[in-house]
N, CA, C and O atoms as a GROMACS GRO file, in nm:
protein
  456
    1UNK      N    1  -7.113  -2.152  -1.906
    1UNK     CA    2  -7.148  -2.228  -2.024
    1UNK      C    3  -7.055  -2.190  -2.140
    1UNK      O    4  -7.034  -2.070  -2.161
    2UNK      N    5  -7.014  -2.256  -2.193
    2UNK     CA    6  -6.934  -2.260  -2.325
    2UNK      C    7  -7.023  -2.222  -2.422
    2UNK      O    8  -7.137  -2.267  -2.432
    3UNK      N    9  -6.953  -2.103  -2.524
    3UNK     CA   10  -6.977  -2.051  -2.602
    3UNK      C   11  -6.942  -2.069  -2.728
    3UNK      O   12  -6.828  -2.112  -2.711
    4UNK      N   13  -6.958  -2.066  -2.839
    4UNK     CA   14  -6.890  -2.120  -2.951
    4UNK      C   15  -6.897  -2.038  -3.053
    4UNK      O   16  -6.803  -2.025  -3.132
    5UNK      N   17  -7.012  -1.973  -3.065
    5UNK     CA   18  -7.069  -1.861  -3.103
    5UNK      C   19  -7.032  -1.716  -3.134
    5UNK      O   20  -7.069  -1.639  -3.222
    6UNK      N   21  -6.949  -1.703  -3.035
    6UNK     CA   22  -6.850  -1.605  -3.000
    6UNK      C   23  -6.811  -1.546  -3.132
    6UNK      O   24  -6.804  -1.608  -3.238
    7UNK      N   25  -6.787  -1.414  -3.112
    7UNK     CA   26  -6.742  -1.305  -3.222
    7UNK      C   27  -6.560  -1.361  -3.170
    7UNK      O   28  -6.491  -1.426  -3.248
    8UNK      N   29  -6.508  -1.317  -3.022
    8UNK     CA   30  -6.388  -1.371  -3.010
    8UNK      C   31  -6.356  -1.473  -3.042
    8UNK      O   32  -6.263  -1.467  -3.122
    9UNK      N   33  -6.406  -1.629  -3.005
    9UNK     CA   34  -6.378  -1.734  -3.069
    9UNK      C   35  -6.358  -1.759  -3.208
    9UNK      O   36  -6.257  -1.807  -3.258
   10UNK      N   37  -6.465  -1.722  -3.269
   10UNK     CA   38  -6.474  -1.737  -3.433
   10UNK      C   39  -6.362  -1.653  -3.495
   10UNK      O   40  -6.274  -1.688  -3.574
   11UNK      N   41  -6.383  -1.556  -3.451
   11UNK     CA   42  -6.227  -1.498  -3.541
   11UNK      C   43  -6.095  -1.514  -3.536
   11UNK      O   44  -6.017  -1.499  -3.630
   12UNK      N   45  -6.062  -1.552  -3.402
   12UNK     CA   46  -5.927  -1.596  -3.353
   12UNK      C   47  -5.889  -1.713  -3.358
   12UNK      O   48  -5.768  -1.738  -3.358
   13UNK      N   49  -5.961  -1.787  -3.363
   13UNK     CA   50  -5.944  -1.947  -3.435
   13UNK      C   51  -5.927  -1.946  -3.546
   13UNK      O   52  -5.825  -1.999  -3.591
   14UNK      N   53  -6.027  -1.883  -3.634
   14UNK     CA   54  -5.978  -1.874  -3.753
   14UNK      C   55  -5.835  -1.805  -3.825
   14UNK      O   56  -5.771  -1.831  -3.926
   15UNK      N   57  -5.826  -1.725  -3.739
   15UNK     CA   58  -5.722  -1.637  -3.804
   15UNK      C   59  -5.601  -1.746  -3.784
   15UNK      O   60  -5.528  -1.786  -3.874
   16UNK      N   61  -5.597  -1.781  -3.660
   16UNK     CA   62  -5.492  -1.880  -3.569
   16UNK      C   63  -5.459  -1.991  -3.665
   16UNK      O   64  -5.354  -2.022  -3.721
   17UNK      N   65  -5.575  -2.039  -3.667
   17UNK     CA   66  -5.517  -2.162  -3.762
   17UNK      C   67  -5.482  -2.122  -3.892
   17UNK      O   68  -5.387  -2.185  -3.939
   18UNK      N   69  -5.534  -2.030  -3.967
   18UNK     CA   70  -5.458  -2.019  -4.120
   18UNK      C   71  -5.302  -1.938  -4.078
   18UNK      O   72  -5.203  -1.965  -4.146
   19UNK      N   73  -5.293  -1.871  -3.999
   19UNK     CA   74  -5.108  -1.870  -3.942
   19UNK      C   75  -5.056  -2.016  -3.929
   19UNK      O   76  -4.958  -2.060  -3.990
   20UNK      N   77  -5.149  -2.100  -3.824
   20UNK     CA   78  -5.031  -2.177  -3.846
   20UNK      C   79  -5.028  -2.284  -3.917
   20UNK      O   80  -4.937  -2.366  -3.913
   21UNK      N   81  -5.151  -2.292  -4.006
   21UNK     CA   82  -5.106  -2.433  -4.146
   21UNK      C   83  -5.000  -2.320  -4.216
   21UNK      O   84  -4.880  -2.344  -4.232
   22UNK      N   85  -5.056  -2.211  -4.249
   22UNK     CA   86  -4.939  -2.113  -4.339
   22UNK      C   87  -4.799  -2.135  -4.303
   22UNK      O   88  -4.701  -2.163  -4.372
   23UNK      N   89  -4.816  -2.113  -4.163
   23UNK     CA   90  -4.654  -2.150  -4.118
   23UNK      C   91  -4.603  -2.282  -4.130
   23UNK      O   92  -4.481  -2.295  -4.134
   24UNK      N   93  -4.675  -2.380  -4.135
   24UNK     CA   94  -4.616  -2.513  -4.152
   24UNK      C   95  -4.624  -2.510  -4.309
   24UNK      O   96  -4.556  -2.608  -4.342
   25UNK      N   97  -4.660  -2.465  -4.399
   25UNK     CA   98  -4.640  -2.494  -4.488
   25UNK      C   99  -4.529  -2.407  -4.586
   25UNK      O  100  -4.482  -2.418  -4.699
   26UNK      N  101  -4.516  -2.314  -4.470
   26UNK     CA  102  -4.375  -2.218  -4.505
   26UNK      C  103  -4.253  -2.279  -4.466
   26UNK      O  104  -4.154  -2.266  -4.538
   27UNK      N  105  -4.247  -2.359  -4.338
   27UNK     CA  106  -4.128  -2.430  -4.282
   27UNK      C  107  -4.134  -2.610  -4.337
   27UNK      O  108  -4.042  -2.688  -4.313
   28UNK      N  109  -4.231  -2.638  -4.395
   28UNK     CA  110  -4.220  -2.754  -4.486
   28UNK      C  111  -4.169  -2.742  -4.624
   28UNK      O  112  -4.066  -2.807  -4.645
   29UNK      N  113  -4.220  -2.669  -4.731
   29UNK     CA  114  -4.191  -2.603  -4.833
   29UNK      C  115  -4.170  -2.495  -4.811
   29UNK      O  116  -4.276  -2.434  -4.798
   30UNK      N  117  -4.038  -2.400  -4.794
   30UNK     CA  118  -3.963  -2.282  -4.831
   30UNK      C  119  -3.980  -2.232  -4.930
   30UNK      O  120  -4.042  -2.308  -5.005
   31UNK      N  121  -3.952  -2.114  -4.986
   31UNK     CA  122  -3.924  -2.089  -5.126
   31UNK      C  123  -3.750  -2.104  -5.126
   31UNK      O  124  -3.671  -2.040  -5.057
   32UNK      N  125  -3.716  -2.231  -5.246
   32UNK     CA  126  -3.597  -2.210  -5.313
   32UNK      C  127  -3.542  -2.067  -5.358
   32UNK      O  128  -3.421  -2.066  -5.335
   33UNK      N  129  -3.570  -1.989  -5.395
   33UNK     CA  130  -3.482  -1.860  -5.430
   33UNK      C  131  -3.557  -1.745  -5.391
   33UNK      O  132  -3.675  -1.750  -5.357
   34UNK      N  133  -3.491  -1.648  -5.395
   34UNK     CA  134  -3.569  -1.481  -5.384
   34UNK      C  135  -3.661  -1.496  -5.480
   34UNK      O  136  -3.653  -1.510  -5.602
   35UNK      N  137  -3.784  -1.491  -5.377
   35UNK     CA  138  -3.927  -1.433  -5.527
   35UNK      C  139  -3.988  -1.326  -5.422
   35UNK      O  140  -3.967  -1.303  -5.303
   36UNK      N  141  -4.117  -1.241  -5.576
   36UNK     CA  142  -4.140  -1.195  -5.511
   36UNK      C  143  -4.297  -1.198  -5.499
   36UNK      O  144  -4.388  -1.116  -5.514
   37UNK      N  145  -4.285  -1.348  -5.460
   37UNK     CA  146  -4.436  -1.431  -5.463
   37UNK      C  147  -4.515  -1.469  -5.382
   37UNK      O  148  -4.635  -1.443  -5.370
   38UNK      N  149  -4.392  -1.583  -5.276
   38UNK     CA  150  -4.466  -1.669  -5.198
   38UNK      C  151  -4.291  -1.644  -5.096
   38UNK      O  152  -4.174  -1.632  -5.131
   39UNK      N  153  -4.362  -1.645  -4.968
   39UNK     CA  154  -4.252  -1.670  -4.857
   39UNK      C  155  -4.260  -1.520  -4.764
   39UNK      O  156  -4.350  -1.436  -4.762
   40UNK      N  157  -4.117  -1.520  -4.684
   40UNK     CA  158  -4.124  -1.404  -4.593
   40UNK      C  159  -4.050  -1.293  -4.703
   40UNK      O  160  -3.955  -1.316  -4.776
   41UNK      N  161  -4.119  -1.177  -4.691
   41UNK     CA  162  -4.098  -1.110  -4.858
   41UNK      C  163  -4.054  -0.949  -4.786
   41UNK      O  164  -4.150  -0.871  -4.789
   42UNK      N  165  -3.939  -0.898  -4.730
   42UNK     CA  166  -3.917  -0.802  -4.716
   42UNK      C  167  -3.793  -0.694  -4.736
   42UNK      O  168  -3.707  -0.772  -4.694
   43UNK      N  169  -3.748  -0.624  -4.754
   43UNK     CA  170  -3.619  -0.565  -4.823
   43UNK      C  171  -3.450  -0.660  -4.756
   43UNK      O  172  -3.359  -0.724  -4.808
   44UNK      N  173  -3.488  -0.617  -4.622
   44UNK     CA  174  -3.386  -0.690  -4.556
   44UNK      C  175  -3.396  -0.849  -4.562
   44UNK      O  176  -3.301  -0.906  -4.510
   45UNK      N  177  -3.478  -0.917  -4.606
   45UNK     CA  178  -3.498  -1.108  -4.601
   45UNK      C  179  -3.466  -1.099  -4.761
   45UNK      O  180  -3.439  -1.214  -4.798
   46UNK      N  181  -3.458  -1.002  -4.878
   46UNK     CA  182  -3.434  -1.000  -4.959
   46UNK      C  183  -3.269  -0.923  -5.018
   46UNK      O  184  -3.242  -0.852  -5.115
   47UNK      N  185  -3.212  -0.963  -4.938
   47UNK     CA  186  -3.060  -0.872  -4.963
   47UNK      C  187  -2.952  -0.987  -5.004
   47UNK      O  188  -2.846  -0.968  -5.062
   48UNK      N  189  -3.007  -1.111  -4.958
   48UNK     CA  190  -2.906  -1.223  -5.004
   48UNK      C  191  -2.971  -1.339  -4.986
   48UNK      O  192  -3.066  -1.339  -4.908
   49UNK      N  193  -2.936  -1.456  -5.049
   49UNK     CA  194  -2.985  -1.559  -5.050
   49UNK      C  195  -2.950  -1.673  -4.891
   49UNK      O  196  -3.001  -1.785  -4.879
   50UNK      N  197  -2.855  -1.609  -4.787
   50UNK     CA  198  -2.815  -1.658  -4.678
   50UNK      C  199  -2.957  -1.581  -4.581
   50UNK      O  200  -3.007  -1.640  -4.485
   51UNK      N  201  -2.996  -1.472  -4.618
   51UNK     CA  202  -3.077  -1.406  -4.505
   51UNK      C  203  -3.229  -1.439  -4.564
   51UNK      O  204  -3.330  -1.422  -4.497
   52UNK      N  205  -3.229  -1.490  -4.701
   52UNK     CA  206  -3.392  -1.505  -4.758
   52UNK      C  207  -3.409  -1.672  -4.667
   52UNK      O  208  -3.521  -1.700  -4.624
   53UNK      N  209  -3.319  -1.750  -4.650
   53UNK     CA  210  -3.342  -1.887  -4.618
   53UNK      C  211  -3.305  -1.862  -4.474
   53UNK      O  212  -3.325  -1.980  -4.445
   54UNK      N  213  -3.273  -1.816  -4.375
   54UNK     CA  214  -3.286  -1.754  -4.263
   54UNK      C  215  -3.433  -1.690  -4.238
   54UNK      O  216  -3.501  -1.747  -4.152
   55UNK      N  217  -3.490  -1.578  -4.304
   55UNK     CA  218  -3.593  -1.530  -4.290
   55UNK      C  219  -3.746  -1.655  -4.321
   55UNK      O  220  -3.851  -1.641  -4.260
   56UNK      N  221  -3.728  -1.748  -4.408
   56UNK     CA  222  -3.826  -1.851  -4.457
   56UNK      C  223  -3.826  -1.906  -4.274
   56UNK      O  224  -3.897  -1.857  -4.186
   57UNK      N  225  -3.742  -2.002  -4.259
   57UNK     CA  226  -3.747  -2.086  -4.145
   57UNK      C  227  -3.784  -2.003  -3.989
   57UNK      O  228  -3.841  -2.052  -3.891
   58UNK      N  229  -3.718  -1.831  -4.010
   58UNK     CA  230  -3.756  -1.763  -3.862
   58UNK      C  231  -3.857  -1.756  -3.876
   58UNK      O  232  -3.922  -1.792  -3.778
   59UNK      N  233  -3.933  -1.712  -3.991
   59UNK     CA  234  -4.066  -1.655  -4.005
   59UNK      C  235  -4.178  -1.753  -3.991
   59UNK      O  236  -4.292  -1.744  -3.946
   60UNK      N  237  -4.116  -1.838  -4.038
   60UNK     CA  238  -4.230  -1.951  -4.005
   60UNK      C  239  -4.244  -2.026  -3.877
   60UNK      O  240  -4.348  -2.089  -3.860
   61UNK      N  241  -4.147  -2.027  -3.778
   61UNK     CA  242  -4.156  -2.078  -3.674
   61UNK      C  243  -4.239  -1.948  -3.553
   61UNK      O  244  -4.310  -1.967  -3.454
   62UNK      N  245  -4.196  -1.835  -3.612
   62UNK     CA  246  -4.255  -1.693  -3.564
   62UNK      C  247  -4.419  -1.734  -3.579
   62UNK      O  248  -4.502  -1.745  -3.488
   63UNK      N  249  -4.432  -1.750  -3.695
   63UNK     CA  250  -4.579  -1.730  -3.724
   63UNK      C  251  -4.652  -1.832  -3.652
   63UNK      O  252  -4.759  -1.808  -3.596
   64UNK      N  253  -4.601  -1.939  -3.652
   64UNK     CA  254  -4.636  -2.086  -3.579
   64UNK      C  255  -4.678  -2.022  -3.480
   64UNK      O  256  -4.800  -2.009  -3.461
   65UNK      N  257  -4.574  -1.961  -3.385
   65UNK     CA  258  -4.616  -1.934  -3.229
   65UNK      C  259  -4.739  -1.784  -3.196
   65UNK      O  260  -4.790  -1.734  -3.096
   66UNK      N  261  -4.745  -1.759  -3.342
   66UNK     CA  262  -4.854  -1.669  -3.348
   66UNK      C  263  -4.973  -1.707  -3.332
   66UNK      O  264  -5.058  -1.658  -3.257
   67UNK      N  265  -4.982  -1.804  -3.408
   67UNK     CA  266  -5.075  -1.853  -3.457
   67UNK      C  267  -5.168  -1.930  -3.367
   67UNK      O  268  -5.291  -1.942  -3.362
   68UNK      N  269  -5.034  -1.994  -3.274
   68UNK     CA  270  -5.104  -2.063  -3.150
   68UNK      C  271  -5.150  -1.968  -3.022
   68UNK      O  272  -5.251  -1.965  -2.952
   69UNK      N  273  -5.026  -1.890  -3.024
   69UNK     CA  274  -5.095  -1.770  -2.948
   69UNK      C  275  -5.247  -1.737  -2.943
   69UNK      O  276  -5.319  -1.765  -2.848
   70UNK      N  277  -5.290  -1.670  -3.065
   70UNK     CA  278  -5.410  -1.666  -3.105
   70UNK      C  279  -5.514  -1.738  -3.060
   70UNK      O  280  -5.612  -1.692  -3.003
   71UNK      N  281  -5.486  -1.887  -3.094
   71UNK     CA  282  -5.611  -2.014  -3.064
   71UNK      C  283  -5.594  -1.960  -2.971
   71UNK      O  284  -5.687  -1.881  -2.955
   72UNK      N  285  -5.503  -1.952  -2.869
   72UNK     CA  286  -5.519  -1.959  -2.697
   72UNK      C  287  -5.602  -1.855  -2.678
   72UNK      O  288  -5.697  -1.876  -2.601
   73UNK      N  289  -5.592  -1.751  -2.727
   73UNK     CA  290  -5.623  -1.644  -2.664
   73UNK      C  291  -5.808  -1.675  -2.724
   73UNK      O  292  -5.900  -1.683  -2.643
   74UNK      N  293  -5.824  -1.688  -2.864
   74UNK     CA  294  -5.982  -1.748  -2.843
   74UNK      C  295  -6.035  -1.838  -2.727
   74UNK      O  296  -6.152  -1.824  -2.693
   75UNK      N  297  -5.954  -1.933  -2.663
   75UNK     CA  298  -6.031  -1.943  -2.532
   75UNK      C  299  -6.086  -1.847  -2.452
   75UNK      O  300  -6.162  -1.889  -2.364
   76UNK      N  301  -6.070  -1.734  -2.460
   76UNK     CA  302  -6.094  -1.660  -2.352
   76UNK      C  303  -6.212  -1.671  -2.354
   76UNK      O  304  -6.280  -1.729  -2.269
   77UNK      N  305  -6.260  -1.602  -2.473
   77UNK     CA  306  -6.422  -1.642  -2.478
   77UNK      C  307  -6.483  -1.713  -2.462
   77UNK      O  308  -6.592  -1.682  -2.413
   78UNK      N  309  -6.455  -1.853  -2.494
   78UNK     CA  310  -6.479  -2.005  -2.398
   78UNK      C  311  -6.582  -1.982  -2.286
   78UNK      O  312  -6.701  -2.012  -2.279
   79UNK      N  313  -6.501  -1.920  -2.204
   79UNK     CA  314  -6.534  -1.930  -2.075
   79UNK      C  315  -6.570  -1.801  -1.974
   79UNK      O  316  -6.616  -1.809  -1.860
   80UNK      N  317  -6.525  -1.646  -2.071
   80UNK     CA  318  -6.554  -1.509  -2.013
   80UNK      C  319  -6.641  -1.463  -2.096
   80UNK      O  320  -6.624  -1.480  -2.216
   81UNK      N  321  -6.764  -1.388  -2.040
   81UNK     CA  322  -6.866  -1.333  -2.130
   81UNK      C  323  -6.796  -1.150  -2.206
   81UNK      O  324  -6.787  -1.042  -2.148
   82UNK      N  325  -6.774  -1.173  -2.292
   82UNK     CA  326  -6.730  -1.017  -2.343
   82UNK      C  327  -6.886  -0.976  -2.446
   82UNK      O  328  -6.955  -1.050  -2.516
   83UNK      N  329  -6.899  -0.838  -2.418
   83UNK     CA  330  -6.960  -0.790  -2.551
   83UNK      C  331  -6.940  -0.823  -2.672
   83UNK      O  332  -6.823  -0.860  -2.689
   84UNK      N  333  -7.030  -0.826  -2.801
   84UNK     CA  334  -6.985  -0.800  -2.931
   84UNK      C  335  -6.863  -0.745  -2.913
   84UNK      O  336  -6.753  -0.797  -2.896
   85UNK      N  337  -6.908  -0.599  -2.920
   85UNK     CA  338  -6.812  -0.433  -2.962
   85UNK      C  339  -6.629  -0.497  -2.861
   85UNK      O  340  -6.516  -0.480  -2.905
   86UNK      N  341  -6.660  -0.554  -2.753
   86UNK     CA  342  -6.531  -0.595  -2.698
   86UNK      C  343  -6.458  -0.695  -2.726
   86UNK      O  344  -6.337  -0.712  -2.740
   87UNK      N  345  -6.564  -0.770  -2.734
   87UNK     CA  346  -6.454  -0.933  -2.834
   87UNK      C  347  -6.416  -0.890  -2.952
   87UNK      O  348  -6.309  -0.936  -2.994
   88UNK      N  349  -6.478  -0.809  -3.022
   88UNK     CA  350  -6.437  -0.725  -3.162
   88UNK      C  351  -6.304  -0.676  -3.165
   88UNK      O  352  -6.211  -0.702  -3.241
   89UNK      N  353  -6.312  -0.599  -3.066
   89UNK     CA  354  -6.191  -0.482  -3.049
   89UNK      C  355  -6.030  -0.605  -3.000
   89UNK      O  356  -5.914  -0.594  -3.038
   90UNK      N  357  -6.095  -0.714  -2.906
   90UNK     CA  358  -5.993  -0.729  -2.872
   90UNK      C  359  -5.924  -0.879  -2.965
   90UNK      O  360  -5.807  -0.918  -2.957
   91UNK      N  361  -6.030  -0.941  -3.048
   91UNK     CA  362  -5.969  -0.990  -3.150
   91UNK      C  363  -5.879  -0.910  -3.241
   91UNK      O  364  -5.759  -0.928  -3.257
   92UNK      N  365  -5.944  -0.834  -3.289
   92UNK     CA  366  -5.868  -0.725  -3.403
   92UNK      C  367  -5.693  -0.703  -3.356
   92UNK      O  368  -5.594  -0.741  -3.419
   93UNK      N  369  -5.700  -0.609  -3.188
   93UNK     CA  370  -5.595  -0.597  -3.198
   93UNK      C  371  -5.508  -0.736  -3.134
   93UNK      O  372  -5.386  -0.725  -3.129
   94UNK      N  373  -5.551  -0.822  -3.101
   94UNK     CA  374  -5.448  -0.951  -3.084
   94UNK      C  375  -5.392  -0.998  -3.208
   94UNK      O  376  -5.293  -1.071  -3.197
   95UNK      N  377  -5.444  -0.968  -3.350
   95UNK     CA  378  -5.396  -1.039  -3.468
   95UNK      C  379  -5.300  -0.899  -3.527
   95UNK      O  380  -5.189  -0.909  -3.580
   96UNK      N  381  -5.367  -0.784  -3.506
   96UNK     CA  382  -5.242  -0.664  -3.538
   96UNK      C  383  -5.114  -0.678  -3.425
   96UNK      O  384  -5.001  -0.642  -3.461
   97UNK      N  385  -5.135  -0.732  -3.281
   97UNK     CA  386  -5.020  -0.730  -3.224
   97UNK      C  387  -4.936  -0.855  -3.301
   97UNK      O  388  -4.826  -0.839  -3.356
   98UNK      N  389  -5.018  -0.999  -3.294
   98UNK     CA  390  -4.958  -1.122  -3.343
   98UNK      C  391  -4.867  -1.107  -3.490
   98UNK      O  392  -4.756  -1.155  -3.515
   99UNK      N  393  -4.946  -1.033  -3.565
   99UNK     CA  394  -4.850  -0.955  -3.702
   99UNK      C  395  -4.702  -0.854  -3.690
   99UNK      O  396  -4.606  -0.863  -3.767
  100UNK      N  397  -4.717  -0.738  -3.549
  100UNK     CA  398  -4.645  -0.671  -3.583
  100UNK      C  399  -4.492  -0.780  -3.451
  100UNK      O  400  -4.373  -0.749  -3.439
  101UNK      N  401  -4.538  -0.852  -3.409
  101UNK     CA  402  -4.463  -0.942  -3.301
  101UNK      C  403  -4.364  -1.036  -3.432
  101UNK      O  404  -4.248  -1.004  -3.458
  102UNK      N  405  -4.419  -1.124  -3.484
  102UNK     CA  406  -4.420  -1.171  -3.610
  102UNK      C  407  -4.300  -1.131  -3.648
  102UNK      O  408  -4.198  -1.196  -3.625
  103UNK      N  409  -4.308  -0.935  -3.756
  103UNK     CA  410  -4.289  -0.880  -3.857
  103UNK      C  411  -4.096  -0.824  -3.684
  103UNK      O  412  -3.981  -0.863  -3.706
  104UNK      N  413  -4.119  -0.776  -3.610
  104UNK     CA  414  -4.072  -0.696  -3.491
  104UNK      C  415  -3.934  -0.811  -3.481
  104UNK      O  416  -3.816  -0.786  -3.508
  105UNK      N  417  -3.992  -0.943  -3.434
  105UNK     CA  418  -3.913  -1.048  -3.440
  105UNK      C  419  -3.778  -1.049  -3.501
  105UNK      O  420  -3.662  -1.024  -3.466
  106UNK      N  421  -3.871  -1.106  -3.654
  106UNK     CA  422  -3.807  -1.160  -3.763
  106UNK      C  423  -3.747  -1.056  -3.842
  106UNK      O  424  -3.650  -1.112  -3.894
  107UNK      N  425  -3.750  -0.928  -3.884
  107UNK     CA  426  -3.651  -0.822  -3.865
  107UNK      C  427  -3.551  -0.804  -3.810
  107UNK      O  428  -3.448  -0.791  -3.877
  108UNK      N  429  -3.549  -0.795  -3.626
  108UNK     CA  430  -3.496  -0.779  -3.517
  108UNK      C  431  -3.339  -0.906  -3.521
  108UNK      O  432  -3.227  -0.883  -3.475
  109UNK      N  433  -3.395  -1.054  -3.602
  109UNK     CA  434  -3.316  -1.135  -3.585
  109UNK      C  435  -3.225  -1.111  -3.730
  109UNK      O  436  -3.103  -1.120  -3.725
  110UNK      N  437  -3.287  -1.084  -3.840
  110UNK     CA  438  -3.227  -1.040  -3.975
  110UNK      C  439  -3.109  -0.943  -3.945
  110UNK      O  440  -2.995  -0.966  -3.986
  111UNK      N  441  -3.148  -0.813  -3.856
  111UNK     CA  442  -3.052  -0.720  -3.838
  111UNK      C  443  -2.954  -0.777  -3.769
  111UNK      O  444  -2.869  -0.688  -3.768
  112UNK      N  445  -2.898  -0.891  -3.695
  112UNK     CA  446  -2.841  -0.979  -3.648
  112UNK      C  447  -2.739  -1.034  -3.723
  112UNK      O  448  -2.624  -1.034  -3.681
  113UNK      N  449  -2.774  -1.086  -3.843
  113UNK     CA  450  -2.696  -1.145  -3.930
  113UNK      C  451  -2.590  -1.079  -3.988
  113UNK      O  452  -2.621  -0.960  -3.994
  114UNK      N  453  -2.469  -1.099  -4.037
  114UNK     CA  454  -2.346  -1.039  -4.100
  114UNK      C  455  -2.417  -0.985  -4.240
  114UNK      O  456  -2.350  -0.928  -4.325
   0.00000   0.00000   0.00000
């Protein structure tokens, strides 16, 4: 029986989808210049204006596939019975992995650049 209810479902959907409207609305509207406001905001995406508009578009296509990641992975609960305490644990760390995958990435491709 389908569950909806779910501690896994509910959080990973949620989280999922605000990654990826965030991300579409990072790869729709960019930030025009270095701020230190709104966009992908880190020392190295901030060293030049060639790697801040590099970092906007990686990061957001990064986050996209996070994001969907995520939804997917709230199926699980769908259809597998987990505990509270385990759907807990294993939401939590799917959105700390989906973050540091993300952050691991879009670094990884920055250090790349001239």
């Amino acid at each position: 029986m389908v569950n909806y209810d779910s501690t896994l479902f509910s959080i990973l959907i949620l989280v999922g989808g605000v990654f990826s409207i965030a991300a579409m609305l990072l790869y729709l509207f960019p930030p025009k210049k270095i701020n230190y406001l709104y966009g992908y905001r880190t020392s190295n995406s901030m060293k030049s204006d060639e790697r801040w508009h590099f970092a906007q578009r990686f990061s957001a296509i990064a986050m996209l596939q996070s994001g969907t990641g995520l939804i997917l992975i709230s199926s699980l609960d769908l259809f597998l019975a987990f505990s509270d305490q385990t759907a807990t644990v294993i939401a939590y760390s799917s959105i700390g992995l989906a973050v540091a995958l993300l952050l691991i990435r879009t670094e990884s491709a920055l250090k790349k650049l001239p």
